[in-house]
VOGU-3710 file (C-alpha; in Angstrom, 3 decimals, decimal comma):
1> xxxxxxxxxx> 112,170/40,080/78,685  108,209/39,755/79,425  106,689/42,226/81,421  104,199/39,591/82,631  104,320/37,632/85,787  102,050/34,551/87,139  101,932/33,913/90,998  100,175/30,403/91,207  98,968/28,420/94,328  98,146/30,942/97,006
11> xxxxxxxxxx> 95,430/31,869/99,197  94,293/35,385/98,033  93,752/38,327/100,713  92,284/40,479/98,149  90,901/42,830/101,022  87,690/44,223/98,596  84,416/44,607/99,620  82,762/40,712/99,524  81,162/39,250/102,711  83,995/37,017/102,906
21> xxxxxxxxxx> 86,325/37,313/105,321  89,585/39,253/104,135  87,586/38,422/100,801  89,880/35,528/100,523  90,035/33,024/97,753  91,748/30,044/98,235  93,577/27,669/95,553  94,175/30,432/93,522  96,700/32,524/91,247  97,522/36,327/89,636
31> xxxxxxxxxx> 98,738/37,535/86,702  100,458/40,924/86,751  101,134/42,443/83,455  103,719/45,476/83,833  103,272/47,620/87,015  99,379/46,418/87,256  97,620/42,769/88,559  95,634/42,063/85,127  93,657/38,557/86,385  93,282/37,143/90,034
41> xxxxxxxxxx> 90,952/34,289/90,489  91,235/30,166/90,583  93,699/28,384/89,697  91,429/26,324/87,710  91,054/29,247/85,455  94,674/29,686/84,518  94,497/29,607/81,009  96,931/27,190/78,986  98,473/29,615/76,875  100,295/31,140/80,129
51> xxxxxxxxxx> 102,558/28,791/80,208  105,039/30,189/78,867  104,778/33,245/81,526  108,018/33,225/83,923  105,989/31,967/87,276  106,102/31,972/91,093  105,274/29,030/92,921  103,588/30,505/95,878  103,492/26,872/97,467  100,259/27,250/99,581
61> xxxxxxxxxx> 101,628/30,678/101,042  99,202/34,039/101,333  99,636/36,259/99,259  98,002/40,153/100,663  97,948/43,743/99,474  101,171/45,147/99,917  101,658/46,920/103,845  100,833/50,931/104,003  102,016/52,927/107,083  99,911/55,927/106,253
71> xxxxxxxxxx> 101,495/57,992/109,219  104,633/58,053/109,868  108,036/60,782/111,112  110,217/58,783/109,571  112,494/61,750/108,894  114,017/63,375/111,800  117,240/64,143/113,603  118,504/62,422/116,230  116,894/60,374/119,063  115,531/60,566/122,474
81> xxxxxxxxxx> 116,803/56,840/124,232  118,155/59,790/126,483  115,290/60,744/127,767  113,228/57,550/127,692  115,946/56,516/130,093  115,860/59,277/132,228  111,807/58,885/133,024  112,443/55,102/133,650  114,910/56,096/136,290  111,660/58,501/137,667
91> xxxxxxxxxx> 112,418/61,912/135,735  109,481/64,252/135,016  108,610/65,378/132,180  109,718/69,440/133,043  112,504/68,036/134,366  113,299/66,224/131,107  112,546/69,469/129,410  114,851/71,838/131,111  117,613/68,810/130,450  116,986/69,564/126,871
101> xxxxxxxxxx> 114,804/67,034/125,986  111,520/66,635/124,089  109,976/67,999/121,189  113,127/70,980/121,423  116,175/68,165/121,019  114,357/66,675/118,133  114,077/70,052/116,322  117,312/70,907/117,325  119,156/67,824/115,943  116,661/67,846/112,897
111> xxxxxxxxxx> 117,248/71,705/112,190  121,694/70,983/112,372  121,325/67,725/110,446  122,365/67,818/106,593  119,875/66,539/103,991  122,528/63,891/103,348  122,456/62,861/106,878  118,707/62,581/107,426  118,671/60,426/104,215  120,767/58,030/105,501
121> xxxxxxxxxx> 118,855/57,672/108,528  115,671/57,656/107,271  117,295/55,033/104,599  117,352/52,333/107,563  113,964/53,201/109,197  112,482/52,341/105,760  114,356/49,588/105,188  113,332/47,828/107,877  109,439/48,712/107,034  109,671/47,403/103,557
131> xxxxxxxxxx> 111,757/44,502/104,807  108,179/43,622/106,712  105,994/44,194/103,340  105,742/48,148/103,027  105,190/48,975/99,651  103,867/52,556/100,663  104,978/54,806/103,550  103,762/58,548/104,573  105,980/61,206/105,620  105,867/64,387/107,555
141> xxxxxxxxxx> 107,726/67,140/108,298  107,065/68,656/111,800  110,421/69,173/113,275  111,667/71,530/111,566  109,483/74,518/112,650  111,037/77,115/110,419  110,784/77,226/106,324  114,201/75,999/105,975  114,116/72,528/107,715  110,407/71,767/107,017
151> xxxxxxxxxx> 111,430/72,152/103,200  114,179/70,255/104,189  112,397/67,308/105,587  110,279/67,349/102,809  112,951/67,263/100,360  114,556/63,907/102,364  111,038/62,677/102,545  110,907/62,623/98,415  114,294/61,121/98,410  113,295/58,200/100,249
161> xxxxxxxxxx> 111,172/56,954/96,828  114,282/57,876/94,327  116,319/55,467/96,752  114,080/52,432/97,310  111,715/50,580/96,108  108,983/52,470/98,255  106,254/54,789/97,480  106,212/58,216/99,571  103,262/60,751/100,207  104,522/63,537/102,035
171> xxxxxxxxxx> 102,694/65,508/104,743  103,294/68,913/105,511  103,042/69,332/109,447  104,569/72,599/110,063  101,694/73,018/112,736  103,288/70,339/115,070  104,598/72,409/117,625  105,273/76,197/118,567  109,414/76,764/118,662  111,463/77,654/120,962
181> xxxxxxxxxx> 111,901/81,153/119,477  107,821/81,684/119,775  107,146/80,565/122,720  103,781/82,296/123,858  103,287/83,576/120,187  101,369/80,632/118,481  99,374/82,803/116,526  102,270/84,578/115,463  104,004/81,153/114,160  100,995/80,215/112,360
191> xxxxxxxxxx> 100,812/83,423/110,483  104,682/84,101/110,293  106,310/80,554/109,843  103,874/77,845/109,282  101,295/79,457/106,566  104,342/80,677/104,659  106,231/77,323/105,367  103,095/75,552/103,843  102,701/77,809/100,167  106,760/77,128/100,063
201> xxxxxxxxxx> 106,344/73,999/100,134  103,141/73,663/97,705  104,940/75,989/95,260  108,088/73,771/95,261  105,653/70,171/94,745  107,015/68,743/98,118  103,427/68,295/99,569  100,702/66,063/99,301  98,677/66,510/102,347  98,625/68,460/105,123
211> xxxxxxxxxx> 98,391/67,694/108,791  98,260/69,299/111,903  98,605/68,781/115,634  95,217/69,715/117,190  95,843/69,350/121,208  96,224/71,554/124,474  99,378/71,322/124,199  99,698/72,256/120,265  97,052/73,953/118,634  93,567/74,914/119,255
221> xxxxxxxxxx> 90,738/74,067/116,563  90,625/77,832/115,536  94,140/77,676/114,753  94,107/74,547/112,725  91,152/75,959/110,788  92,943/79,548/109,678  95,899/76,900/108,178  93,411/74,581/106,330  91,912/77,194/104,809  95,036/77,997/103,226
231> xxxxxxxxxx> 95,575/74,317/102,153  91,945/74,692/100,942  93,197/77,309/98,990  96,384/75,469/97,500  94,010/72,288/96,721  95,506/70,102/99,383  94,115/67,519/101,041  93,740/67,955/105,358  94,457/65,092/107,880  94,845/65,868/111,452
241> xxxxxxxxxx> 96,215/64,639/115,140  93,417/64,894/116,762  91,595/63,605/120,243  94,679/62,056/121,390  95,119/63,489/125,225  91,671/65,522/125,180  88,975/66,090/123,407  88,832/69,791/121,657  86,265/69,023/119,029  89,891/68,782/116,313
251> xxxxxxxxxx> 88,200/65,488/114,334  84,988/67,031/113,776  86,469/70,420/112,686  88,751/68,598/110,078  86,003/66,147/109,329  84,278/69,947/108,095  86,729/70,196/105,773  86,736/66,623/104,254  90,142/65,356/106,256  91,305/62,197/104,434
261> xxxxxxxxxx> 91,794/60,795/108,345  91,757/62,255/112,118  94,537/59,563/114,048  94,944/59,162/117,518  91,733/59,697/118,745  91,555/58,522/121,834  89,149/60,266/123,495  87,142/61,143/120,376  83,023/61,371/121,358  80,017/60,080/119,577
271> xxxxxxxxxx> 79,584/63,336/117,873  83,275/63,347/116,249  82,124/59,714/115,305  79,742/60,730/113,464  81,141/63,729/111,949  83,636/61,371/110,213  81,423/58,981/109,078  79,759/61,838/107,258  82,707/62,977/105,959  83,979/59,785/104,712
281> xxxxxxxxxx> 87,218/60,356/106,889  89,158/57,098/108,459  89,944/57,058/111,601  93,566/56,222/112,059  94,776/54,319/115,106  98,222/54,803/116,465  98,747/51,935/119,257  102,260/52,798/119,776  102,238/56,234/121,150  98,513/54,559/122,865
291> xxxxxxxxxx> 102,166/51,912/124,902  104,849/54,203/124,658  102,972/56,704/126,958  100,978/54,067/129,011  97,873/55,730/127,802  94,764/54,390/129,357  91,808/55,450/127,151  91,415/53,349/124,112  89,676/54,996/121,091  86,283/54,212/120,522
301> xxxxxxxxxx> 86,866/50,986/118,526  83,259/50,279/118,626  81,232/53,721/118,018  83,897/53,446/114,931  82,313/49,968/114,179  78,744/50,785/114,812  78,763/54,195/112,291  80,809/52,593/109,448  83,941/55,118/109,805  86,689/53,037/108,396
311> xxxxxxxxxx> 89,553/52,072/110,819  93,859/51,785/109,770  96,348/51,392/111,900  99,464/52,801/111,302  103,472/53,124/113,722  103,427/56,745/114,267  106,828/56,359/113,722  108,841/59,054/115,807  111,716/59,794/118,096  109,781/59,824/121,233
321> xxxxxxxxxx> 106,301/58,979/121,717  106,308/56,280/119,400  109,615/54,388/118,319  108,121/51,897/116,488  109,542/50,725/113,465  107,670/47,816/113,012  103,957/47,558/110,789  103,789/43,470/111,886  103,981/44,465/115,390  101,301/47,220/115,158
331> xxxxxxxxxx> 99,178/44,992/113,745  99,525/42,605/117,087  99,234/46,023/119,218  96,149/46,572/117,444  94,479/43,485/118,677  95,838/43,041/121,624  95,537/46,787/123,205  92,950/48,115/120,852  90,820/44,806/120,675  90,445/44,643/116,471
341> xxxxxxxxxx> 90,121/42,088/114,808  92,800/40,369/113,064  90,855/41,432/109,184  90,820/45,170/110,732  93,849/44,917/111,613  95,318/43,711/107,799  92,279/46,028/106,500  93,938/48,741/109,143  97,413/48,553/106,615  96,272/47,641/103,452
351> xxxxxxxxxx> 92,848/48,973/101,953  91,880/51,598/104,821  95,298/52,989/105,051  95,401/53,449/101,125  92,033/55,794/102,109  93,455/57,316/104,918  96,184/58,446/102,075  93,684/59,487/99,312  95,230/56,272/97,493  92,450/54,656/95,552
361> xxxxxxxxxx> 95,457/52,143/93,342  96,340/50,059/95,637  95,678/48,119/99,069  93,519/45,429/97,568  93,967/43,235/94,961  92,366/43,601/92,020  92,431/43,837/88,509  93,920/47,248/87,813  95,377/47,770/90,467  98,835/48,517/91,516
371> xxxxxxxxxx> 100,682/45,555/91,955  101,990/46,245/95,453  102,032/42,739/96,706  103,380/40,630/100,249  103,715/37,001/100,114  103,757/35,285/102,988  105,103/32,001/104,460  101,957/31,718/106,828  98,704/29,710/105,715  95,724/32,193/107,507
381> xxxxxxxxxx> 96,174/36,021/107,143  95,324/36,014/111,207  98,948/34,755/112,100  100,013/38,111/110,736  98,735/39,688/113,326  99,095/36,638/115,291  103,055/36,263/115,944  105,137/38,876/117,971  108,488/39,399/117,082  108,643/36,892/113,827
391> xxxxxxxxxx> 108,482/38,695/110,229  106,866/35,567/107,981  107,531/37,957/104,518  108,586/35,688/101,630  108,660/37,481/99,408  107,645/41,206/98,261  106,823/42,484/94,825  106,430/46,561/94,055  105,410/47,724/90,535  105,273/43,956/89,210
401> xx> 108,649/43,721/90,293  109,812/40,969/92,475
//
């Protein structure tokens, strides 16, 4: 059987660096060879003895990068439809809490749920991402709060790539919240539960990065700092929540340690601008907590612009301020509440979200690269962001495999 594959008469969103918009090429085909594109270009340049290669007919569709939701809590326990239902009918927030609700019910129902039984769900929340063109998800822990269940999550998280045809980088998060059983002792979860969490699960290979929630109502800057020093340490890679609700200076101290992203940042200032565009971070956008909490402060979309800091967009995907399962429809969100661009938007889930991962093998197409590929049954790569509601995938190919 030939390990070789030709794609022939697409439009090419090869998402590199040309002046071109999307750097698209038009009338054009790819060869992958194995798990890697080998040629892209013209379909004038297809050479004759190809013919032989099996072959799709891409029939005038667009063929992109495949999608990347570089931030997701895909794993977790339970739901909170509960809750969303009680503030509709004009609950408050404490008043949700002392029902149980929140941040506690999640960690609850994540901490009693089996690995089995987070698998499964988990299972159907990527499903329906790589059923829209996912070819590479993040994962984080964060409701676990103890060693057990964060090691837990991150065990599921792993599981997710030996059961589908997905690739997973993991995220250790174990400063998400404070528990239930520390409650006015943050410093004394850090130290006692998180740091120790965090060399558990380097030690065991369950981590690739490690994020953090930097916010009044989480963790202060100084905080965040004592636990990247420790990933520092280990040799991990930082990301943080940062600048979502206020603005604590959380981009600019991760940017200090070379964070592969800050994401939220909504009320991030000129000076946390420019901190990441020194530090090379991307700024990761997260529209569906930005609806889900009828936020009014957009991030600085334009001081991200003006000082080059690259922008993805990812679905935050979580039990309750984001249940969005859906990268098509954050790409609409994007535009429509954030004001991108349709090319930052498909930029926002291909090549900047492979950054905001560390990735540097896939999320444009090229020769060499990964062949993580989406065709679609659309003619211009704006109608992905375009539609609401309507999934246009043809087709999806992951490792050269269709």
């Amino acid at each position: 059987m030939s390990d070789k594959l030709l794609i022939t008469n697409v439009s090419v969103a090869r998402m590199g660096g040309s002046d071109s918009p999307y750097d698209l090429l038009h009338n054009a085909a790819l060869l992958i060879d194995g798990a890697r594109i080998a040629w892209v270009g013209p379909m004038s340049q297809v050479a004759p003895d190809w013919a032989d290669i099996p072959r799709i007919d891409g029939d005038g569709r667009l063929l992109s990068p495949g999608l990347i939701d570089c931030h997701t809590h895909l794993v977790h326990g339970g739901d909170r439809a509960r809750e969303f239902e009680m503030r509709l009918n004009g609950a408050s927030y404490q008043e949700v809490a002392r029902a149980g609700g929140g941040i506690v019910s999640t960690v609850r129902d994540t901490r009693a749920a089996s690995e089995e039984t987070l698998l499964a769900d988990a299972l159907r929340r990527a499903d329906a991402l790589i059923a829209e063109g996912a070819t590479t998800l993040e994962i984080k822990s964060g409701y676990g709060l103890d060693v057990e269940t964060e090691l837990k999550m991150l065990r599921v998280a792993r599981a997710v790539a030996m059961h589908r045809p997905i690739r997973v980088c993991t995220s250790f998060l174990g400063a998400h919240a404070t528990p239930p059983e520390y409650k006015g002792r943050d410093d004394a979860y850090i130290d006692e539960v998180c740091i120790p969490a965090l060399r558990a699960a380097h030690e065991a290979g369950l981590a690739d990065a490690v994020d953090g929630f930097c916010e009044g109502i989480a963790f202060s800057p100084d905080q965040m700092a004592r636990v990247f020093d420790v990933a520092r340490e280990l040799g991990l890679p930082v990301k943080l929540h940062a600048e979502q609700l206020s603005n604590l200076g959380g981009a600019a101290m991760a940017a200090g340690y070379g964070a592969m992203s800050a994401d939220h940042i909504e009320y991030l200032d000129t000076d946390g601008v420019r901190a990441l565009a020194e530090a090379g971070s991307v700024g990761v956008l997260l529209p569906g907590a930005f609806y889900t909490l009828h936020e009014t402060q957009a991030p600085p979309v334009q001081a991200l612009r003006d000082h080059g800091v690259p922008m993805a967009l990812a679905t935050d995907l979580n039990p309750g301020s984001s249940p969005l399962n859906s990268l098509l429809l954050t790409m609409n969100m994007g535009c429509t509440l954030f004001r991108l661009t349709p090319e930052e938007a498909l930029r926002g889930t291909t090549v900047n979200a492979a950054r905001a991962l560390g990735l540097h093998d896939c999320g444009v197409i090229a020769p060499g690269m990964r062949a993580d590929l989406a065709l679609w049954d659309v003619s211009e790569p704006a109608e992905l962001s375009y539609r609401i509601g309507f999934n246009p995938l043809h087709r999806r190919i992951f490792g050269g495999q269709a």
